[in-house]
N, C-alpha and C positions, 0 to 999 in steps of 0.2 A: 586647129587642134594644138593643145601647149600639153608639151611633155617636160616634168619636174625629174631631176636627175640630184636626192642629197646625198652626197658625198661622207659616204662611214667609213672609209678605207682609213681613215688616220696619214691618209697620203696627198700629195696633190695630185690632181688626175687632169694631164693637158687633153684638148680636144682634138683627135685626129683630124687634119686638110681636108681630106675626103667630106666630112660634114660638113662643110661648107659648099663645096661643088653640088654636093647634094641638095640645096637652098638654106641651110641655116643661114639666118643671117643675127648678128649678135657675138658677144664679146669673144677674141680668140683667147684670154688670161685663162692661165691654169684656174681648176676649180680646185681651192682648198678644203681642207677637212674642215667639216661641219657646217659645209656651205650649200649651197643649193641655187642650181642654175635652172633657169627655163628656155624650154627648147620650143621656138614654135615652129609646127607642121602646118605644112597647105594644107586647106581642108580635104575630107575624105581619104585620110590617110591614117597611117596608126605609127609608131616608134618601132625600128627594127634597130637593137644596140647591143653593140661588140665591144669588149674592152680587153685590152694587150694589158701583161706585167713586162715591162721588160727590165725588171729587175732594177740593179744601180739606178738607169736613166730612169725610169717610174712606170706613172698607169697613163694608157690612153685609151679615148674611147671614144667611137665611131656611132652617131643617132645619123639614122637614115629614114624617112620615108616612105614606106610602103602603100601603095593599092590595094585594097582587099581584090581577091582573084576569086573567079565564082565560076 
């Protein structure tokens, strides 16, 4: 499953550590504005995604991997 993440913030948005523990695997470079990154997921899973302002220091944001729960 590839999850597309463009970047309209007009900011750069670093990728939170946690999404990689999570299995991303793929560039850890800030994503600049008007950029667009792809995130792939193991199959059967769907994008769960958090993004922090922390102000001065910027945007981060966290793609995780979900299971559907039935």
């Amino acid at each position: 499953m590839k999850f597309i993440y463009f970047n309209d913030t007009g900011r750069k948005v670093s990728i939170h550590p946690a999404t990689f523990s999570h299995g991303y695997r793929g560039s850890s470079e800030a994503i600049k504005p008007l950029e667009q990154r792809v995130f792939e997921l193991p199959e059967d899973t769907f994008p769960w995604v958090k993004m922090w302002d922390y102000g001065e220091i910027g945007l981060s944001i966290l793609v995780s991997p979900m299971k559907e729960v039935e």
